[in-house]
N, C-alpha and C positions, 0 to 999 in steps of 0.2 A: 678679630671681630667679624660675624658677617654681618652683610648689608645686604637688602632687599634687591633683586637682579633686576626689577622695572622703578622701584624712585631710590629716595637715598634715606630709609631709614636703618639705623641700626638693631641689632638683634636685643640691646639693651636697651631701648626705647622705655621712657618715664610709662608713655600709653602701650600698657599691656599688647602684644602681637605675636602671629607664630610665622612660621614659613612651610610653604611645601615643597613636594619632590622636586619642582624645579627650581625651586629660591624664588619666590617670589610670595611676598609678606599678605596678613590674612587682609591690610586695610585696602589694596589692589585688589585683591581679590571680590573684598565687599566690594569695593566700585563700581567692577562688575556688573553690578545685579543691578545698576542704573539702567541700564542697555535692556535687561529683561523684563523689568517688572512693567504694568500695566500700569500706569501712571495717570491715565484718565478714571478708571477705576479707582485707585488710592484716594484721589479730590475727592469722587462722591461719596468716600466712606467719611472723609475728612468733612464733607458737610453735613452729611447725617449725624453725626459727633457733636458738631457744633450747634445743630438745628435743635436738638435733642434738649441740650444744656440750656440753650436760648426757651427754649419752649419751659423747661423748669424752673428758671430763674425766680427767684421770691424777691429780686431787690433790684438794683436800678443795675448792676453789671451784670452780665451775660458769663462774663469767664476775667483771669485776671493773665496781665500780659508782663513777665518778669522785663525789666528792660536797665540798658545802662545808656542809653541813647548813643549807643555803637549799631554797626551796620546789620546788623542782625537783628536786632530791636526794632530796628525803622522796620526792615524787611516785616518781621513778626508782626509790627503793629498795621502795617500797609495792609495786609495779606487780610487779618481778622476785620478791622474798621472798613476799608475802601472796597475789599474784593468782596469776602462775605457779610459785610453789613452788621456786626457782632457790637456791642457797645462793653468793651472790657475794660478792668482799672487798671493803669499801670501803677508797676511797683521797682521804687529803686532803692537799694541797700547803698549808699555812698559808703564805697571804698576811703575816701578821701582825699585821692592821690589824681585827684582830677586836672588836665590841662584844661584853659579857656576854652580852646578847639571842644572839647565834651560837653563844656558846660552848654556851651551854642549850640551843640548839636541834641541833647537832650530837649534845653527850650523848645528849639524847634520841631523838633517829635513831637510835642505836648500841644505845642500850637498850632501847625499845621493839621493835625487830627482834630484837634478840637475833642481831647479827652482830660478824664480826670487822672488824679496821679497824685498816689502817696511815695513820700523819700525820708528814708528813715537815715538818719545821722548818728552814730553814736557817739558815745562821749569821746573828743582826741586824744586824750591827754592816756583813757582808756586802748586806744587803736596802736599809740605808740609803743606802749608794753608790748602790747599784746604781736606786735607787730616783731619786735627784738626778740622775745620769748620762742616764736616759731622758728626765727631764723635760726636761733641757738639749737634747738631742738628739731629741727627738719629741715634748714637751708632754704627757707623759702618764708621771705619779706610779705606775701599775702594771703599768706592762708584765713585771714579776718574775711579779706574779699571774696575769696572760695566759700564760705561758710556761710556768709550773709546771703551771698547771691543764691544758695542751695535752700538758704532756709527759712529767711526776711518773707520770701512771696506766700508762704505755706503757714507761716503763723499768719498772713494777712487773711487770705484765705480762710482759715478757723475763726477768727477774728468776727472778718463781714460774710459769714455762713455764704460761698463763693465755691461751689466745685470745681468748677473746671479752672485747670493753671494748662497755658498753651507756650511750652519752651519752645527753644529753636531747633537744632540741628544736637545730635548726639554722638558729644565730641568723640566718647570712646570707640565709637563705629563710626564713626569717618573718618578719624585720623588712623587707627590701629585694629579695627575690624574685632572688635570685642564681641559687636552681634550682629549681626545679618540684617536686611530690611527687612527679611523675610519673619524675625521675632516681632515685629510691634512693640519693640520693650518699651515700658512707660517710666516716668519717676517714680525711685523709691528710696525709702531714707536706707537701706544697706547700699544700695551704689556713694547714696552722697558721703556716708563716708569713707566706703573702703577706698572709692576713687577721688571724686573730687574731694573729700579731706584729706585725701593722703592717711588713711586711717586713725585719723583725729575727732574726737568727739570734743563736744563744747567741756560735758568734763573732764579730760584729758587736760587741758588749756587751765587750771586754774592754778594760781602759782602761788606760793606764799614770798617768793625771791622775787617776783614782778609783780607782786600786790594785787594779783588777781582773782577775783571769790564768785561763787557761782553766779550769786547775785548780780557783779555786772557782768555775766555771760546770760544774762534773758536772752537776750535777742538772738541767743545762737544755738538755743534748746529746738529743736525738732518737735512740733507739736507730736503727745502720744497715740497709738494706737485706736483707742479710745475717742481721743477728739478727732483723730481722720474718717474714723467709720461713718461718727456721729454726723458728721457734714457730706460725707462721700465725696472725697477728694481724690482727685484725678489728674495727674501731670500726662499730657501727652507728648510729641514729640515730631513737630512739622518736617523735619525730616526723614519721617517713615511717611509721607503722605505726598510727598514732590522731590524732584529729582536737584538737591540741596547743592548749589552751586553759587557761594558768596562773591565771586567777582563779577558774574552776572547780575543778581540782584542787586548787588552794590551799584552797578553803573544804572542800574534802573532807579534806585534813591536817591543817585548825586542828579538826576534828569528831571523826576518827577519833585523832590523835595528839598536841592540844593545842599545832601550832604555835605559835610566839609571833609576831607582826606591830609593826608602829612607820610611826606619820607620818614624814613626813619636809619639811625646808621646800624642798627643791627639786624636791619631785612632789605629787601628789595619790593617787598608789599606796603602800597601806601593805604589800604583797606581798613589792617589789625589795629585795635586798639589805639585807634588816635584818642580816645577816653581820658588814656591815665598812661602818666610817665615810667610805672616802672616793668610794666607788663613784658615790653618789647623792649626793655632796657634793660635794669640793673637786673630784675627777678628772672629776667630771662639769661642773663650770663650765668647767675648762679647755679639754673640747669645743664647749663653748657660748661662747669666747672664740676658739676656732681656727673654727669652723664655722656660728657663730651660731642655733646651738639644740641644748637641753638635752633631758636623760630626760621632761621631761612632753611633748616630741615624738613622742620613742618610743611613752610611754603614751598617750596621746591616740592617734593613729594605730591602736594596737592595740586601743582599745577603739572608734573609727567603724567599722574594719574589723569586728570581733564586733558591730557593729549594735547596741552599748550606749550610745552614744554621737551626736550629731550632728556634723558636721563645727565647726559656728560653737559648740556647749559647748565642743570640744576648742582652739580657733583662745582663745577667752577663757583656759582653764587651761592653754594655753601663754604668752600675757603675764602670766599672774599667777606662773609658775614658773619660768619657762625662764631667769630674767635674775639672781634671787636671789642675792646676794653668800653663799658657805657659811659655818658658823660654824666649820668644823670644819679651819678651813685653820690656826687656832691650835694643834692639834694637830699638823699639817704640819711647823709651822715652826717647835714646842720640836722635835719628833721629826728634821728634817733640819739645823737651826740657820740653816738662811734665813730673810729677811725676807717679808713679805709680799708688797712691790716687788718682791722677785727671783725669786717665783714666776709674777710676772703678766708681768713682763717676760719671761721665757725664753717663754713664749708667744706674746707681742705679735709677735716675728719670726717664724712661721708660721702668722699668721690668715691664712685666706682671704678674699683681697683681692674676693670674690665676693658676700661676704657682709659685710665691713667696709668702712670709709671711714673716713680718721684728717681731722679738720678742727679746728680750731683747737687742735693737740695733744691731741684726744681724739677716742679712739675710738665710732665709731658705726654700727650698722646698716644697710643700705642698704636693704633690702626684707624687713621683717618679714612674718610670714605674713598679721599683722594687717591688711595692704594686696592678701588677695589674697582675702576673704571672696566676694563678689559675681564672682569670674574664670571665665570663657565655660566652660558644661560641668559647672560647680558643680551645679546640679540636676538633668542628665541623670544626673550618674555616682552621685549621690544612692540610699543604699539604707533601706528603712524600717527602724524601732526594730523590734528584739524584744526587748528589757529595757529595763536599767537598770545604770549603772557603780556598782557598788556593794562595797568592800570590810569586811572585820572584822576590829575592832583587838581585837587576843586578847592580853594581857589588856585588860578595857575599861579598868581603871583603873594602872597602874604607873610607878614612881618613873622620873623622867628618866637616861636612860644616866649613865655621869660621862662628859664629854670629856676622856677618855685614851681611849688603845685597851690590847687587853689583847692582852699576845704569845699564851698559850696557857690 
């Protein structure tokens, strides 16, 4: 397998990436272009965008601000409300797989801003099929919440005649360098499925074996062609507009708005997803069973690239997290009434045989990254420290989640 010669991803990475002549992966590379671009510049286009939309507005929101009242959401919602003065609607798709820690922390988005906010629930009993159905067929417990969150703001959008949608950061280009800052690329419904659904469309999803019929897939139909033109619907992307750095912003929301943060035993980031239990738990092993490696890839990776990090600290808190059995799969498995076997098995037939080797009825690694510390180009592509990986667990001291999740 190779691995990127400046962080630790692999050449099989879930988010698409290439490498160049000297080994070093295109999402390094985009990083890059943080150091170059004109960043004063990008603001005032990003206000003239906004100014523009605001000045068109026919209803009481200005733009609508997708959020899951995770650290990117405050970020997103601070930036429009506080910085530029925007009066946007929030919108939340509930996953359903919410910890308390989320729920407080969305409240408190809602109330500190002092905005409005639609949260669309679907039916549970609905989420839970739908939910076993993916895993059988793509090894992945969320692909409901991938689809709402891509698609809940866009029918709200068409809904309350609302153009402008202001995402966050794009994931595909920052984690794997899919497109340059230098694109501007915006929302469009071919990314949200080829990428963020895994090439799953709502009709794709309808089962006769898990009782699922178009009908209750509304809320996962992609408004048409036709009704985006009609409203002139516009997803942009605050990360082609500033220099996207979530553990800075993060320490600026846990300061200005009393974020809440949480360890977790499959990372060493206390940032990602304190929202919801399975994100950075059980869904996240599943990719570290189908692709052999985990969220401390992701994080590691992003903090060599921000120069917080050395390549060989991140190469070490990738084997002490990436392999982690989650605790949180007992939750899974009252919540769907599978076994624990029959989670790991509907997996086991889509690892990648690239990154797996099955030998004496068990499965194993073939090329940890751990075997690639010391490979050609490692200290050419080498960039020096300007910090320190450092997060804050706000509060310092509080009582352990319960292992349930909480619908709402």
């Amino acid at each position: 397998m190779q691995y990127c010669a400046r962080c630790v991803y692999p050449a099989n990475s879930a988010v698409p990436l290439t490498f160049d002549e000297q080994g070093v992966c295109s999402g390094c590379r985009v990083e890059e272009e943080k150091q170059k671009i004109d960043w004063k510049d990008r603001r005032k286009l990003l206000w003239q965008i906004l100014t523009e939309y605001k000045r068109k507005a026919k209803g009481p929101y200005d733009c609508i601000v997708p959020v899951s009242g995770g650290k990117d959401s405050h970020w997103q919602t601070h930036l429009i409300k506080a910085e530029f003065g925007l009066n946007p609607l929030l919108v939340t798709f509930n996953h359903e797989m919410n910890t308390q820690r989320g729920i407080r922390n969305l409240a408190n988005l809602v109330n500190k801003l002092k905005l409005d906010h639609v949260r669309f629930t679907p039916n549970p009993d609905l989420i839970r099929r739908l939910s076993i159905s993916s895993l059988m067929k793509m090894g992945d417990i969320f692909w409901h919440s991938h689809c709402g969150i891509y698609t809940w703001p866009v029918q709200i959008a068409v809904k309350y005649k609302i153009p402008l949608i202001v995402w966050g950061e794009q994931g595909f280009m920052d984690l794997g360098g899919m497109f340059s800052h230098y694109d501007m690329v915006e929302m469009t419904n071919k990314h949200r499925v080829e990428h963020g659904l895994r090439g799953y469309d709502a009709k794709d999803m309808v089962s006769q074996e898990y009782g699922i019929s178009e009908h209750d897939l509304s809320w996962a139909v992609y408004p048409s062609d036709r009704q985006i033109e009609k409203v002139g619907i516009r997803g942009i992307y605050l990360g082609n507009f500033m220099p996207w750095d979530h553990v800075k912003q993060t320490d600026e929301m846990i300061k200005l708005y009393n974020f809440e943060t949480a360890p977790h035993e499959r990372s060493f980031n206390y940032y990602e997803n304190v929202e919801d239990f399975v994100s950075n738990g059980l869904n996240d092993y599943l990719r570290y069973l189908k692709f052999g490696y985990g969220r401390a890839t992701d994080h590691a990776s992003y903090e060599i690239r921000r120069r917080r990090m050395t390549r060989e600290q991140g190469i070490k808190l990738v084997q002490q997290y990436d392999h982690v059995y989650p605790t949180d799969i007992k939750i899974y498995t009252r919540y769907s009434g599978l076994t624990e076997k029959q989670i790991i098995a509907a997996v086991d037939k889509i690892r990648d045989l690239r990154a797996w080797v099955k030998r004496n009825n068990k499965w194993q690694l073939t090329d940890g990254v751990g075997n690639h510390v010391n490979d050609p180009g490692v200290n050419e592509a080498r960039l020096p420290l300007k910090g320190k990986t450092r997060y804050i667990l706000n509060p310092k001291k509080s009582k352990p989640e319960p292992q349930e999740y909480t619908l709402m």
